[in-house]
Steps between C-alpha positions, in 0.01 A plus 500: 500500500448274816421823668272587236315154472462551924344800462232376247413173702464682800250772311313249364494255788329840739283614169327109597497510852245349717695631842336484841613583849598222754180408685358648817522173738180673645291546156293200607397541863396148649675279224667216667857379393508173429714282792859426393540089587865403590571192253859423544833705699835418392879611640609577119395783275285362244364758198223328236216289586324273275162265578371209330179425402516204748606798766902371513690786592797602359803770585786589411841657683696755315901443507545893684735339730744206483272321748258349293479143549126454302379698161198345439288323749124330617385621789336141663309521784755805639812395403718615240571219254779533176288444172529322282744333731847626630706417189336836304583659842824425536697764306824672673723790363706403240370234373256435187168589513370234279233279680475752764362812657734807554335770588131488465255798520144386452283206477143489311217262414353602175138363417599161359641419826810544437835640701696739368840547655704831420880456531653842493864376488615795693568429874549754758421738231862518362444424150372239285697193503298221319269569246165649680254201471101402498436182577153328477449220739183242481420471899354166471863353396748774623649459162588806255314497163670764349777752558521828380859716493536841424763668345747768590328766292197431720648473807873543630728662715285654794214403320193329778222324314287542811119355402301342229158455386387198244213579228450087460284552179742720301787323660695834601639586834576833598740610777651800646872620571519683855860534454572655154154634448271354191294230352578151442206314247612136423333296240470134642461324146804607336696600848603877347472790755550868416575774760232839482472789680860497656484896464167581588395688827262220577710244549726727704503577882361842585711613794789350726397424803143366652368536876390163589333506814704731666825434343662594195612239194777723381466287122328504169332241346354548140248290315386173776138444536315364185164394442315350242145562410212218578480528115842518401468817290655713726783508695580746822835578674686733744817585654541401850648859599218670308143589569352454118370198356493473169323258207520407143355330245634163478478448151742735412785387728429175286509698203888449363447833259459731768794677682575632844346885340170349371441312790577818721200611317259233628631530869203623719561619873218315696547655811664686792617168758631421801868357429466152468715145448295274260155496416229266415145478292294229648236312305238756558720781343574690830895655520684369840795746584699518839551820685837514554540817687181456701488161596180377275330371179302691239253439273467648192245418236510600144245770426389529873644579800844473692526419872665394803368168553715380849730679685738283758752545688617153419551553124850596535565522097235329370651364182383252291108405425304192433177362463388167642270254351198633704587899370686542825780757476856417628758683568864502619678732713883566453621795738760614228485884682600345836914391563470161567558541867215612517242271329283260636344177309435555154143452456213362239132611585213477315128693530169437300407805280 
């Protein structure tokens, strides 16, 4: 039957398809890339970036090693600072998680101004060992208002909740799994969260292995990169080892009554993409995504075009996205395809669209 239900979602999903190619760099002779600004270098391999209204920056440092002194930090003038102070950074193997960070994936600034903290209780990626967290932070105080858990049904065992997106005026937040594959959609009033789309090709990695600039991730990643419409009725993802992005109505993720085969039904394929980590809508409704295997950022806008915006040597992995207070764009390199003999300072640059 799973087979079956496949099948039919992948039918319907090309019956709706809006594919196009990946963009001819050269399709717009004399357009001039925007100039990538070096904000911030660091020794330590940081993932999410998030920006506050007041232009604080904020990143965070996955637990992929057992080296990780800071989860969550400010970056102040250059230097990397634990936030909201070292306590919540403090966390070693083997002992409780309460109160602290374990093995965080993503930061985010929704627009209330607040931070959102994603704890995916699963360092080194060898299982989930607390219970997968989202934490939201008010950045005036450093204090947590509230605390969200979720449960093993929704995420467990090699489970990754990797990123999250907040819809402030229905109170929902919507993640993705790049481990297990799927769909995470959390109500923030009652705290429930239900798991969709753990079957579905779209939330599943597309091949094995990914040429990154010359040298080859032998890994796949399903489901990472999510993005939320300006107007919050629509909501886009992709697998990291995948060139597709995909989209679907919000409303029916919210919608309790509909299962994993009705909302295969309402899955549209948007278009044909460069692999990418996460992805970001600014405020003017214009899709940021990070060309992994090139060394670049895209642009894609809904119902027009889809092109190579930069292309830089320097963006070894660009990985997470942000946008500043003046509609700058950030974004963080992480050089997960290089050993780490290899690397150089992980990097944070920003350009003006």
């Amino acid at each position: 039957m799973r087979r079956i239900l496949l099948a039919a979602a992948a039918l319907v999903t090309a019956a709706c398809a809006q594919t196009s190619n990946r963009p001819d760099p050269s399709a717009q002779p004399g357009a001039k890339a925007p100039a990538l600004e070096l904000v911030a270098s660091s020794p330590r391999q940081w993932t999410g970036i998030a920006v506050s209204k007041e232009g604080r920056i904020f990143v965070n440092f996955p637990r992929w090693s057992e080296d990780v002194p800071v989860s969550v930090a400010e970056v102040k003038d250059g230097a990397i600072v634990p936030w909201p102070d070292a306590t919540w950074n403090e966390w070693k193997p083997g002992t409780p998680g309460e109160g602290h960070f374990v093995a965080v994936q993503s930061v985010v600034t929704d627009d209330q101004d607040r931070l959102w903290i994603l704890d995916t209780g699963n360092p080194q990626f060898k299982g989930v060992i607390t219970q997968p967290t989202l934490y939201q932070f008010d950045i005036a105080s450093g204090r947590p208002v509230r605390t969200f858990t979720f449960p093993p049904e929704v995420s467990s065992g090699n489970s990754y909740l990797n990123d999250v997106r907040i819809d402030t005026e229905r109170e929902v937040a919507y993640l993705t799994d790049s481990q297990a594959g799927g769909l995470v959609v959390l109500d923030l009033k009652s705290g429930s969260s239900r798991k969709v789309l753990r079957d579905h090709p779209s939330t599943h990695a597309e091949f094995n292995r990914t040429v990154i600039m010359g040298r080859t991730f032998e890994r796949s990643v399903q489901s990472d990169g999510i993005a939320l419409s300006p107007d919050r009725k629509t909501l886009y993802w992709s697998a990291l080892s995948g060139h597709t992005l995909w989209r679907i109505p919000a409303e029916a993720l919210r919608d309790l009554q509909q299962n994993d085969e009705a909302l295969a039904k309402k899955i549209e394929r948007v278009a044909t993409i460069v692999a990418t980590d996460g992805i970001l809508f600014d405020t003017k409704g214009r899709l940021w995504l990070g060309g992994l295997e090139d060394g670049a950022i895209y642009r894609y806008i809904p119902g027009g075009g889809y092109e190579q915006v930069i292309k830089d040597p320097r963006l070894l992995w660009p990985d997470s996205f942000a946008e500043g207070p003046r509609g700058d764009i950030y974004v963080t390199t992480s050089q997960i395809h290089l050993p780490p003999a290899e690397r150089g300072a992980y990097e944070i640059y920003r350009f003006s669209p």
